[in-house]
PDB file of N, CA, C and O in Angstrom:
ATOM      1  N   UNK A   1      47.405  67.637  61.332  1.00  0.00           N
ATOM      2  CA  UNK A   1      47.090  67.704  59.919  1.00  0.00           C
ATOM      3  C   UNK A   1      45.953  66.735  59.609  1.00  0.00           C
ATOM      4  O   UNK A   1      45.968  65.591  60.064  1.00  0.00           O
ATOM      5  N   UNK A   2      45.012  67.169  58.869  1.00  0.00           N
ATOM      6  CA  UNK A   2      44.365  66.193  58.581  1.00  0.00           C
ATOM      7  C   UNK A   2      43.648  65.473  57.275  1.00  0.00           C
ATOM      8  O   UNK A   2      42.742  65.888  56.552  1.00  0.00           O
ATOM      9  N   UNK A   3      44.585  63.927  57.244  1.00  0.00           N
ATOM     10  CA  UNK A   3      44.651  63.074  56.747  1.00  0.00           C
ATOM     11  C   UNK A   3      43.963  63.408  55.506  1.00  0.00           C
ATOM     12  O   UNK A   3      44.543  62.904  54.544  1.00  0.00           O
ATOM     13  N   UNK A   4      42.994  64.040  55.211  1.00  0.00           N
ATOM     14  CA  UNK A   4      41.906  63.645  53.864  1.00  0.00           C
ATOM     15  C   UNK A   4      42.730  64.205  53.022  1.00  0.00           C
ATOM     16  O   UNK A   4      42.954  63.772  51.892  1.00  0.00           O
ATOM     17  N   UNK A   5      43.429  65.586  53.713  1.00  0.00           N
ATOM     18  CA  UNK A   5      43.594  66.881  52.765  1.00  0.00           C
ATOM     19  C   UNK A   5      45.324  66.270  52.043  1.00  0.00           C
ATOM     20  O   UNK A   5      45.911  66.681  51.042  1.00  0.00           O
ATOM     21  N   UNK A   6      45.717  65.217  52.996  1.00  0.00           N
ATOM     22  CA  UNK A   6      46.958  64.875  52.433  1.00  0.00           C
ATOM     23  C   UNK A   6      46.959  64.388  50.804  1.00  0.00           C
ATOM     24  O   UNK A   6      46.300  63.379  50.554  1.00  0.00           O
ATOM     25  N   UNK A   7      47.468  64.871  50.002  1.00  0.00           N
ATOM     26  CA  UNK A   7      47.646  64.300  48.371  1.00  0.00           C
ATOM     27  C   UNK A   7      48.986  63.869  48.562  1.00  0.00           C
ATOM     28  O   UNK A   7      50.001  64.483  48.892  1.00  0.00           O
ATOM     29  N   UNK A   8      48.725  62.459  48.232  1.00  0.00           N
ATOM     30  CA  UNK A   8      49.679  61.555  47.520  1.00  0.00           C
ATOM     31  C   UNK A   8      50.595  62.019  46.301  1.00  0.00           C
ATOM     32  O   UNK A   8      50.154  62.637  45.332  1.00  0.00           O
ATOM     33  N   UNK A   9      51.777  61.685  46.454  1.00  0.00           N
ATOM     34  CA  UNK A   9      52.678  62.222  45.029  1.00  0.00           C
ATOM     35  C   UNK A   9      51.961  61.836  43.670  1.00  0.00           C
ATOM     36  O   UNK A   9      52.060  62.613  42.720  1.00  0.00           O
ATOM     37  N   UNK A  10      51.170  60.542  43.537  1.00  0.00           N
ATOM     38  CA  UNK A  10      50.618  60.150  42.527  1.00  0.00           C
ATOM     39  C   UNK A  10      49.568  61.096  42.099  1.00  0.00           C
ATOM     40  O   UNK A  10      50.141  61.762  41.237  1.00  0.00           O
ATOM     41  N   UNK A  11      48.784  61.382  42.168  1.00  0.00           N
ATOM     42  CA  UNK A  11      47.830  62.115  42.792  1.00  0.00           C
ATOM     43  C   UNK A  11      48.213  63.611  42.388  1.00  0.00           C
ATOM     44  O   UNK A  11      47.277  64.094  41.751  1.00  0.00           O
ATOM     45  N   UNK A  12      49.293  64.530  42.543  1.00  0.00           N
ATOM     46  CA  UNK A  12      49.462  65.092  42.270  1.00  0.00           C
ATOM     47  C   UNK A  12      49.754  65.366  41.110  1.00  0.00           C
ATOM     48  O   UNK A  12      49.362  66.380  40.533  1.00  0.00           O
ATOM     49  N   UNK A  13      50.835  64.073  40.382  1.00  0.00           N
ATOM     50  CA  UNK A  13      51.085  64.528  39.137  1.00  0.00           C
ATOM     51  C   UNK A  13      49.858  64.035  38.132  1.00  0.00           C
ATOM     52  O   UNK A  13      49.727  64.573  37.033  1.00  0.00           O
ATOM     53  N   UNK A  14      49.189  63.241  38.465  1.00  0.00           N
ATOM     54  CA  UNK A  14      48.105  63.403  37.596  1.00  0.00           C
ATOM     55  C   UNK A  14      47.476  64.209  37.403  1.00  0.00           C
ATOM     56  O   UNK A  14      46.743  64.165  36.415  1.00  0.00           O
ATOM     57  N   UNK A  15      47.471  65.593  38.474  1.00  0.00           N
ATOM     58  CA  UNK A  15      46.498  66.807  38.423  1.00  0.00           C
ATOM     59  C   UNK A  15      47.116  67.451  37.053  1.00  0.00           C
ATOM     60  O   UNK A  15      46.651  67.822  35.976  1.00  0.00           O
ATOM     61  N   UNK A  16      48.171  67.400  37.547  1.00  0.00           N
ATOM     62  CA  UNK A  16      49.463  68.403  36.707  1.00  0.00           C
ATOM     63  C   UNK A  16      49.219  68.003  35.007  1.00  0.00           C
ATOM     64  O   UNK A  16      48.851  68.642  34.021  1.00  0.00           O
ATOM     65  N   UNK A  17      49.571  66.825  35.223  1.00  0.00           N
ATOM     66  CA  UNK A  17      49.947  65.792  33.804  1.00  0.00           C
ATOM     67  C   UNK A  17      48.755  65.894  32.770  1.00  0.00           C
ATOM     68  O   UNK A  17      48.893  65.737  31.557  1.00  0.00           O
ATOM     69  N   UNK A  18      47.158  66.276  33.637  1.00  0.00           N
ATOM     70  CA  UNK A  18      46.107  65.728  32.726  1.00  0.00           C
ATOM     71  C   UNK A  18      45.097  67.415  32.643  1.00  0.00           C
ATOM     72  O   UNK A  18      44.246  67.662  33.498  1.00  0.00           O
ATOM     73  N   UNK A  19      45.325  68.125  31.801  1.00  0.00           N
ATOM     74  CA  UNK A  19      44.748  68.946  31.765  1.00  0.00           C
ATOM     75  C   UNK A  19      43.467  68.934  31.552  1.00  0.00           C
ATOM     76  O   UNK A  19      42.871  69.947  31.920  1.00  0.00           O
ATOM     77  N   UNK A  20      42.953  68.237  31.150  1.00  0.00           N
ATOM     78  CA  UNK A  20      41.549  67.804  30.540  1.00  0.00           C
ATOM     79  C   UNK A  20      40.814  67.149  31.690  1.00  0.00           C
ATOM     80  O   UNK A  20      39.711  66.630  31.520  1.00  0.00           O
ATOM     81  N   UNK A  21      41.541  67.178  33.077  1.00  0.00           N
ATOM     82  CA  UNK A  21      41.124  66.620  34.261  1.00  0.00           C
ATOM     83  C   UNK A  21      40.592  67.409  35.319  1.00  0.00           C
ATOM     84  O   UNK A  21      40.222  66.930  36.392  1.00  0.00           O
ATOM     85  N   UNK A  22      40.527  69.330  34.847  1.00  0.00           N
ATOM     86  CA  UNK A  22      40.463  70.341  35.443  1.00  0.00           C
ATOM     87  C   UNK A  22      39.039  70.138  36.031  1.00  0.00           C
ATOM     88  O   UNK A  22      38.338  69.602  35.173  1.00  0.00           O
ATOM     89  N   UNK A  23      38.167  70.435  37.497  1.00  0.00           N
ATOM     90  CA  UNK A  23      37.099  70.478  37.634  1.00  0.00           C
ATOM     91  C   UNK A  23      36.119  70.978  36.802  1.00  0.00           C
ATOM     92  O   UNK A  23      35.077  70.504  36.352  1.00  0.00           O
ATOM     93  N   UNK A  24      36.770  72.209  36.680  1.00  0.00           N
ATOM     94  CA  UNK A  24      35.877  72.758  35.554  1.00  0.00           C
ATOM     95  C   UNK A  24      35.662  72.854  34.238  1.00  0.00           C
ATOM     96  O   UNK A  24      34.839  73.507  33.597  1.00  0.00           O
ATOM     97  N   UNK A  25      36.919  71.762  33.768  1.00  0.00           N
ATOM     98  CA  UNK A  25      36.478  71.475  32.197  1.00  0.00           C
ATOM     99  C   UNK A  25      35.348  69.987  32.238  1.00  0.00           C
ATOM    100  O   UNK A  25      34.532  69.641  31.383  1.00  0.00           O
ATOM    101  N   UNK A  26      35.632  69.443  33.340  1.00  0.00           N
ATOM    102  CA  UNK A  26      34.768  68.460  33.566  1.00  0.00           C
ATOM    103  C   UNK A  26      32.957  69.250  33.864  1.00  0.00           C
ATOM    104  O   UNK A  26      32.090  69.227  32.990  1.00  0.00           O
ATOM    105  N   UNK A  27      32.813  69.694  34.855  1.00  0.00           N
ATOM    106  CA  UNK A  27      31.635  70.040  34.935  1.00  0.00           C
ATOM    107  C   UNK A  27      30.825  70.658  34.048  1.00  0.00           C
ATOM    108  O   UNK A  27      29.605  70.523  33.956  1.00  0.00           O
ATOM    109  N   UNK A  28      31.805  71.598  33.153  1.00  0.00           N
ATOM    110  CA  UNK A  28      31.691  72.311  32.110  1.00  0.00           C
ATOM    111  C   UNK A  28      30.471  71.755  31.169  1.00  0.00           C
ATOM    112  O   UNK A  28      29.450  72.316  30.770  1.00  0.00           O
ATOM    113  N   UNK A  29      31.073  70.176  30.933  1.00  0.00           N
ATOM    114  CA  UNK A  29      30.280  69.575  29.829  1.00  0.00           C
ATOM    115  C   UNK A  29      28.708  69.511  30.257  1.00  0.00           C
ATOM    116  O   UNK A  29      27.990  69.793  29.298  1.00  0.00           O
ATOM    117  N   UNK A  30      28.090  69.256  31.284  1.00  0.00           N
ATOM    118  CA  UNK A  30      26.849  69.271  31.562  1.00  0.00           C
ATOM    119  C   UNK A  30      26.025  70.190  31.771  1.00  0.00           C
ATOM    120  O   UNK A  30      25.025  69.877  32.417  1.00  0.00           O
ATOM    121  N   UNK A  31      26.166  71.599  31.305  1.00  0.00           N
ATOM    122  CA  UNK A  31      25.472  73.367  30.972  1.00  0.00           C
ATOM    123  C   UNK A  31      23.554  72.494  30.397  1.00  0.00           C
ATOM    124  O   UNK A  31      22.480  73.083  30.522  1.00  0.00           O
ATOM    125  N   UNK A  32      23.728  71.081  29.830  1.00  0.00           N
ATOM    126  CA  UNK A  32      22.209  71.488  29.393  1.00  0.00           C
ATOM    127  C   UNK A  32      21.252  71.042  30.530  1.00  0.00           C
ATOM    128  O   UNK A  32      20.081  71.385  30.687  1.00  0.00           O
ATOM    129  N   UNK A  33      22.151  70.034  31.442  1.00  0.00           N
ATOM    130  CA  UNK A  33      21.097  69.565  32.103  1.00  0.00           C
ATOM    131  C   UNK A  33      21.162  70.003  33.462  1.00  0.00           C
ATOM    132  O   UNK A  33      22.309  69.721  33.809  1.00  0.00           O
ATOM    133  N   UNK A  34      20.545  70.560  34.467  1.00  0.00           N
ATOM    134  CA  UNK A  34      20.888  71.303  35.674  1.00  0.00           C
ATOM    135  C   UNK A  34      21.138  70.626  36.850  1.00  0.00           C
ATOM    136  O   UNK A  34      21.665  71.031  37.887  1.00  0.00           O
ATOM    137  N   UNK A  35      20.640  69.416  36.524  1.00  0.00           N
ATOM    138  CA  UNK A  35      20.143  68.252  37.483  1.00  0.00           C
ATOM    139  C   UNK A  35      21.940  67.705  37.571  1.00  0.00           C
ATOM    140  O   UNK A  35      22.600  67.988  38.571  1.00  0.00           O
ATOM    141  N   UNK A  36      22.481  67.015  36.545  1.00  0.00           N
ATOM    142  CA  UNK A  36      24.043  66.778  36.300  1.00  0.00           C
ATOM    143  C   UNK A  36      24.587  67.771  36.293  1.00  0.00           C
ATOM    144  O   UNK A  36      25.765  67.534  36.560  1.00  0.00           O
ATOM    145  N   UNK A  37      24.404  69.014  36.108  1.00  0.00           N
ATOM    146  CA  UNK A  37      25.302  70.473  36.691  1.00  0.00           C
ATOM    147  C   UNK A  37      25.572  70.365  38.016  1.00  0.00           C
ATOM    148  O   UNK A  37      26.703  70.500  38.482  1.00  0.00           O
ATOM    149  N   UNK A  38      24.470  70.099  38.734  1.00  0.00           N
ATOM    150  CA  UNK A  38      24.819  70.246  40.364  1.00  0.00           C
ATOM    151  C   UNK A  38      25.182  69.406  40.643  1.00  0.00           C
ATOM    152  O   UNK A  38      25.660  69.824  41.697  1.00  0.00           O
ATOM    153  N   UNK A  39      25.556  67.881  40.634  1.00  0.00           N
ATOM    154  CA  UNK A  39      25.988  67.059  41.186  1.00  0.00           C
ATOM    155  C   UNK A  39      27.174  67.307  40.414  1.00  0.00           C
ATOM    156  O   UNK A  39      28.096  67.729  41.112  1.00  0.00           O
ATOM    157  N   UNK A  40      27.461  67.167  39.101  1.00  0.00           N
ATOM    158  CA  UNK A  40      28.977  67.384  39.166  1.00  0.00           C
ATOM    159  C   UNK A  40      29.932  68.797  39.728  1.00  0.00           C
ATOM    160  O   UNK A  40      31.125  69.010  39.947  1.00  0.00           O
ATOM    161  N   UNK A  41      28.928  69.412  39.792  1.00  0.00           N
ATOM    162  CA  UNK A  41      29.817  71.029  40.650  1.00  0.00           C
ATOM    163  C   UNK A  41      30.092  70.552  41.984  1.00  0.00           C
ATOM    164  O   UNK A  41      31.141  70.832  42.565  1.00  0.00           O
ATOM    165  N   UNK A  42      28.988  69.688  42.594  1.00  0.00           N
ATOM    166  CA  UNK A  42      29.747  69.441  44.005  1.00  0.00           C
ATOM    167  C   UNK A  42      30.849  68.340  43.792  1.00  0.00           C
ATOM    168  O   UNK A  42      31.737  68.316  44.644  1.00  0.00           O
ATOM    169  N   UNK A  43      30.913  67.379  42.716  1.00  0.00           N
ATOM    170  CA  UNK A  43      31.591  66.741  42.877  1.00  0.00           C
ATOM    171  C   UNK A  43      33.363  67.144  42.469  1.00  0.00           C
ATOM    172  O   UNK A  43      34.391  66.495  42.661  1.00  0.00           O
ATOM    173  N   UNK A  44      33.183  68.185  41.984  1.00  0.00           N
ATOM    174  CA  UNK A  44      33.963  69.100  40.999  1.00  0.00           C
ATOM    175  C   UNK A  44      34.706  69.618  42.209  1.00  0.00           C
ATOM    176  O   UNK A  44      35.932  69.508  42.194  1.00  0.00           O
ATOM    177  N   UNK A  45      34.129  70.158  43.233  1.00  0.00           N
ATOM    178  CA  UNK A  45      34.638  70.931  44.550  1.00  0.00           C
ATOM    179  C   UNK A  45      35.224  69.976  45.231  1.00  0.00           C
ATOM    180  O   UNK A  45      36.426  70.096  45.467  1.00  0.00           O
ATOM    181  N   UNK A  46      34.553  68.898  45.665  1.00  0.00           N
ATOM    182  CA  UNK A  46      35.801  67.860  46.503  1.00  0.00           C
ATOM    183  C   UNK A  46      36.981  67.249  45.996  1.00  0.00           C
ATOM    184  O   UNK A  46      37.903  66.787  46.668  1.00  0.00           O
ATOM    185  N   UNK A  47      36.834  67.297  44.188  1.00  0.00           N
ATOM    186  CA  UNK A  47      38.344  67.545  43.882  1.00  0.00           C
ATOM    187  C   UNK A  47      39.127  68.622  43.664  1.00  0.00           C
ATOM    188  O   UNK A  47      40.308  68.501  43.340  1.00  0.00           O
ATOM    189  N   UNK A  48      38.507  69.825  43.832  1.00  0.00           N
ATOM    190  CA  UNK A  48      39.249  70.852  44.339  1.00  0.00           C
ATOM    191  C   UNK A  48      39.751  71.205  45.523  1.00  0.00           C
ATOM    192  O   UNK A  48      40.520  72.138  45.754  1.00  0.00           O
ATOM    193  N   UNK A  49      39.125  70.146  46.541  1.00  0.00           N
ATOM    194  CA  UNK A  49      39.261  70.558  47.850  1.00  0.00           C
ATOM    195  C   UNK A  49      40.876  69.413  47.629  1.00  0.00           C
ATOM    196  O   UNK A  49      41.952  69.819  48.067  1.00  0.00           O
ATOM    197  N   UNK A  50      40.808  68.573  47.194  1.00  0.00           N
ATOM    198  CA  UNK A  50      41.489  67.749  47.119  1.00  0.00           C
ATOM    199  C   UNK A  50      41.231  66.449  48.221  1.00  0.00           C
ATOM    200  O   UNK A  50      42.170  66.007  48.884  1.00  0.00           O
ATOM    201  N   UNK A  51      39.976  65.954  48.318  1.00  0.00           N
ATOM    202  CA  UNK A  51      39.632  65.064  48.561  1.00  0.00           C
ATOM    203  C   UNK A  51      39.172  63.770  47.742  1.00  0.00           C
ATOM    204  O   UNK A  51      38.613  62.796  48.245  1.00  0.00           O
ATOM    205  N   UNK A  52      39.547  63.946  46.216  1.00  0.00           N
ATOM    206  CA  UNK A  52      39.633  63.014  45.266  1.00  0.00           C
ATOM    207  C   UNK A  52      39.888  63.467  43.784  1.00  0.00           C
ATOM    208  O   UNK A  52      39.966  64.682  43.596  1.00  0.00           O
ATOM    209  N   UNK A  53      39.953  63.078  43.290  1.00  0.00           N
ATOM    210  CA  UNK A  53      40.747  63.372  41.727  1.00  0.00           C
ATOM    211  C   UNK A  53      39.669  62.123  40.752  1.00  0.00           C
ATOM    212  O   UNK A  53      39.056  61.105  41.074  1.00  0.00           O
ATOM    213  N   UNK A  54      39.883  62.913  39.401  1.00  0.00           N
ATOM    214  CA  UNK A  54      38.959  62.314  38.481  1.00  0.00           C
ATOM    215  C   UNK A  54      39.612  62.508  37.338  1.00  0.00           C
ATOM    216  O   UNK A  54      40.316  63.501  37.153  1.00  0.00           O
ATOM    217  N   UNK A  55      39.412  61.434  36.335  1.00  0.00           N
ATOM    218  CA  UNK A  55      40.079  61.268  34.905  1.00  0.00           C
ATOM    219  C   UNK A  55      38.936  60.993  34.268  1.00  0.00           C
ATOM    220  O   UNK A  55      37.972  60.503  34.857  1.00  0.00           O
ATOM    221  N   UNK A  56      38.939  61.409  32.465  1.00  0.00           N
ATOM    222  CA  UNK A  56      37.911  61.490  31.626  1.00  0.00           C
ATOM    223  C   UNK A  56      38.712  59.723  31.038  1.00  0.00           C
ATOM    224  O   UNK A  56      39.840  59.231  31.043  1.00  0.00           O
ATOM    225  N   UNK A  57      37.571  59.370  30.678  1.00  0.00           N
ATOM    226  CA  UNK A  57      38.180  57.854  29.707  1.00  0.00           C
ATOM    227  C   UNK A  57      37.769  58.530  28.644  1.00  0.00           C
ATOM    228  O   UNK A  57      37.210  59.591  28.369  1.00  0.00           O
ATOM    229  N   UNK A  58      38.425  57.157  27.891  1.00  0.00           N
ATOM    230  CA  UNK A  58      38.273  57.494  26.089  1.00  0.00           C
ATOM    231  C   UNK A  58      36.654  57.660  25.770  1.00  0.00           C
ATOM    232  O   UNK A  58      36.255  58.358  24.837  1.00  0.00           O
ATOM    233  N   UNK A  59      35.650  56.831  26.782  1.00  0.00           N
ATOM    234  CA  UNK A  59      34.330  57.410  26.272  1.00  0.00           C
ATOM    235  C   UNK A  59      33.483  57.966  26.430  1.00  0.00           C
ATOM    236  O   UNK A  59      32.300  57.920  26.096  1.00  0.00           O
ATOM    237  N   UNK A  60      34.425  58.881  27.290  1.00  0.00           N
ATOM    238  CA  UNK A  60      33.430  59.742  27.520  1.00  0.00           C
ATOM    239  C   UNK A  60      33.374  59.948  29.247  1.00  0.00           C
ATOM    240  O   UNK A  60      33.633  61.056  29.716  1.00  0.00           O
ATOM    241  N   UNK A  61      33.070  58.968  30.004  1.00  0.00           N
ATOM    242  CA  UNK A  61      33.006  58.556  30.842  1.00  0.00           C
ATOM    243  C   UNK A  61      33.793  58.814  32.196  1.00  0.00           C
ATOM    244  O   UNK A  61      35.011  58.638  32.146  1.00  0.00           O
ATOM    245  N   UNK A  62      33.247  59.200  33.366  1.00  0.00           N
ATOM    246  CA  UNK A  62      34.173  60.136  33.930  1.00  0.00           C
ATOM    247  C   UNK A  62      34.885  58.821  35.016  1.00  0.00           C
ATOM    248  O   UNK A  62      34.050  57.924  35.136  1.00  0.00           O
ATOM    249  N   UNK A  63      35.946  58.576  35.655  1.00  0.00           N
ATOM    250  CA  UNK A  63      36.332  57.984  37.060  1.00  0.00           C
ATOM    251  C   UNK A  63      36.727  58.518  37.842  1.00  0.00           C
ATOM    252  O   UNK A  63      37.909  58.845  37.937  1.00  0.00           O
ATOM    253  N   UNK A  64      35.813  58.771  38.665  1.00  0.00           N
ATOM    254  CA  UNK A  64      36.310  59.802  40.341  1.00  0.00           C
ATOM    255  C   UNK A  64      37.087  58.550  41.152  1.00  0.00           C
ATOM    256  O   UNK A  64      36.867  57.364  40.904  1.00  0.00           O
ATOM    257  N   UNK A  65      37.803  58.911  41.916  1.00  0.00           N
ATOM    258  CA  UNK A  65      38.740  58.204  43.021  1.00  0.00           C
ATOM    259  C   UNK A  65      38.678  58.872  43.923  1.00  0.00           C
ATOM    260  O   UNK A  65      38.734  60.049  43.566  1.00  0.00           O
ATOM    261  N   UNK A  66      38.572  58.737  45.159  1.00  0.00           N
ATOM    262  CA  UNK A  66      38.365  59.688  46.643  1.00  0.00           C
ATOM    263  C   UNK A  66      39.830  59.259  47.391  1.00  0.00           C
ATOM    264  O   UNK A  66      39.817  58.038  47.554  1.00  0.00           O
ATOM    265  N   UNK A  67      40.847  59.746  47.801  1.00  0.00           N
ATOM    266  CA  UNK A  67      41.451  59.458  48.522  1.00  0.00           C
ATOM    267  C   UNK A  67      41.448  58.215  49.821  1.00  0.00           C
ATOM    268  O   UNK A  67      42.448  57.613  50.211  1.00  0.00           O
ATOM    269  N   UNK A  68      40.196  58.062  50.281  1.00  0.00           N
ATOM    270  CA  UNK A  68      40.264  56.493  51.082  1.00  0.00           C
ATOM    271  C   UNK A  68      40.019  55.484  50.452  1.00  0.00           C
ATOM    272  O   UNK A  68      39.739  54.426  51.016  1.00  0.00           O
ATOM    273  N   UNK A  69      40.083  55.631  49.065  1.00  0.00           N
ATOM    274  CA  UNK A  69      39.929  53.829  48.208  1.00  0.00           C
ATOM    275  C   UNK A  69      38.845  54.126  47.436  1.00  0.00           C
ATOM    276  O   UNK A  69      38.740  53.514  46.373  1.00  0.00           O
ATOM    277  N   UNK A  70      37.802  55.136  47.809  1.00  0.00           N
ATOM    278  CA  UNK A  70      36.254  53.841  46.741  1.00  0.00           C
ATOM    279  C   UNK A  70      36.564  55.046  45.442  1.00  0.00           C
ATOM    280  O   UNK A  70      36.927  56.222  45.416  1.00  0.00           O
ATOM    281  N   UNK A  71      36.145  53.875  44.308  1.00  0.00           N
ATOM    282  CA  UNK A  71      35.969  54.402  43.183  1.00  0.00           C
ATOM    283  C   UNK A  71      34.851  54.795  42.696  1.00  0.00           C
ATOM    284  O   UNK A  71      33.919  54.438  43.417  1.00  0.00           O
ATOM    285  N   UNK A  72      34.444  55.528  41.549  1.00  0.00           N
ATOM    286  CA  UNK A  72      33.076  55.073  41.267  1.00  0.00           C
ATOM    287  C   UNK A  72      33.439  55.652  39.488  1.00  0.00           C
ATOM    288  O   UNK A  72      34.274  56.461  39.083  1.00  0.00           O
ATOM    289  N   UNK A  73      32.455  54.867  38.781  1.00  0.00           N
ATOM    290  CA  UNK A  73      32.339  55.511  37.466  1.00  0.00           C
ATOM    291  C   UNK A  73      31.370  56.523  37.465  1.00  0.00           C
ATOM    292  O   UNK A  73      30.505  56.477  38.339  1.00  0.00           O
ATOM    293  N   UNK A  74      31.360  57.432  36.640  1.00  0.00           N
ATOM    294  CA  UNK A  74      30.264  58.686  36.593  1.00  0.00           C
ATOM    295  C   UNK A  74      30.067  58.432  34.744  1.00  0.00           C
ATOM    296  O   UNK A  74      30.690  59.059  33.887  1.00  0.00           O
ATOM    297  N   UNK A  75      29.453  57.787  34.595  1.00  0.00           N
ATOM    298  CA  UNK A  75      28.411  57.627  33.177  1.00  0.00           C
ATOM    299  C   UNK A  75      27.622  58.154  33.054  1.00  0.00           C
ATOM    300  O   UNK A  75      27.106  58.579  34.088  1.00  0.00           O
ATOM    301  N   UNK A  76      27.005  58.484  31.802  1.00  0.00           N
ATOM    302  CA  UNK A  76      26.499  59.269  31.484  1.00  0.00           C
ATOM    303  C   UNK A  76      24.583  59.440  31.834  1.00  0.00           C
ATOM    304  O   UNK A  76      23.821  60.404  31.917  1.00  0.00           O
ATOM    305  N   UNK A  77      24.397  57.661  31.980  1.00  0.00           N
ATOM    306  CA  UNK A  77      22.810  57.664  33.125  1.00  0.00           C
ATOM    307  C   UNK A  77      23.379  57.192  34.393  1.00  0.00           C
ATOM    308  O   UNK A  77      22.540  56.547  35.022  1.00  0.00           O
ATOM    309  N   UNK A  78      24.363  57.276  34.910  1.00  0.00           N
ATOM    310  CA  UNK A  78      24.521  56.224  36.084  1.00  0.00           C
ATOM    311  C   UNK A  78      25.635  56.591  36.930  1.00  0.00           C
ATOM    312  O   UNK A  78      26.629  57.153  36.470  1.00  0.00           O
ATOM    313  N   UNK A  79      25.477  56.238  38.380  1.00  0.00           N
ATOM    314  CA  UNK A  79      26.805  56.162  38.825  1.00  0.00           C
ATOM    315  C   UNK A  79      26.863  54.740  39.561  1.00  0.00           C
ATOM    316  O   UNK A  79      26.023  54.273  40.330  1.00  0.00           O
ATOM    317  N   UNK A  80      28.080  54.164  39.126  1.00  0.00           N
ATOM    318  CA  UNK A  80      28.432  52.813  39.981  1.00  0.00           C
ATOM    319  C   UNK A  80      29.615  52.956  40.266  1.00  0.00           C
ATOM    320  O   UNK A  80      30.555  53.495  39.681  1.00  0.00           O
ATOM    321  N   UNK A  81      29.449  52.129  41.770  1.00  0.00           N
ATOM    322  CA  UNK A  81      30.650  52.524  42.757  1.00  0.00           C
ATOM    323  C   UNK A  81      31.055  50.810  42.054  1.00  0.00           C
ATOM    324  O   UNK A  81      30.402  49.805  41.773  1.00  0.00           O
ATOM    325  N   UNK A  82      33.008  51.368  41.978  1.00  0.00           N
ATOM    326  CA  UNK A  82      33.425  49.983  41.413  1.00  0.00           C
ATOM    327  C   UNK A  82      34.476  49.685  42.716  1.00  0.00           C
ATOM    328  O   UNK A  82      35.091  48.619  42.696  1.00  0.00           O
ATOM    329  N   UNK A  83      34.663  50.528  43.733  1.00  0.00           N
ATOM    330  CA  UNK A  83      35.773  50.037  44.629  1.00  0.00           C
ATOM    331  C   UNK A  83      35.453  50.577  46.121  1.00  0.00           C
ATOM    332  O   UNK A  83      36.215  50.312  47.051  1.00  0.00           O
TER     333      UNK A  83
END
């Protein structure tokens, strides 16, 4: 089996729990700019693949988590890796 594809119980119920966490309501939001369309569609797919999971904050502001630890924020000019 391999390891990446394993989801954590946590992990799961956050998929479940957070509807507003769907890949594609996430990618959704960026239709004007094509440039942030494509990076979030691929990024959209490796949490479909289930190689990381992502939550919207209150501002907007996206936090991807990858299954081996690193975090990163996805803002709206920027991405910084916080872990």
């Amino acid at each position: 089996m391999d390891p990446r594809r394993v989801l954590n119980a946590r992990t799961t119920r956050e998929k479940r729990c957070c509807p507003e966490a769907r890949p594609d309501a996430i990618a959704g939001r960026f239709h004007a700019d094509p440039a942030k369309l494509l990076v979030m569609s691929c990024v959209g797919q490796l949490v479909a693949g289930g190689y990381a999971e992502w939550n919207m904050l209150d501002n907007g502001d996206i936090q991807l988590r990858f299954n081996t630890g690193e975090r990163f924020l996805l803002a709206k000019t920027v991405i910084v890796r916080l872990a």
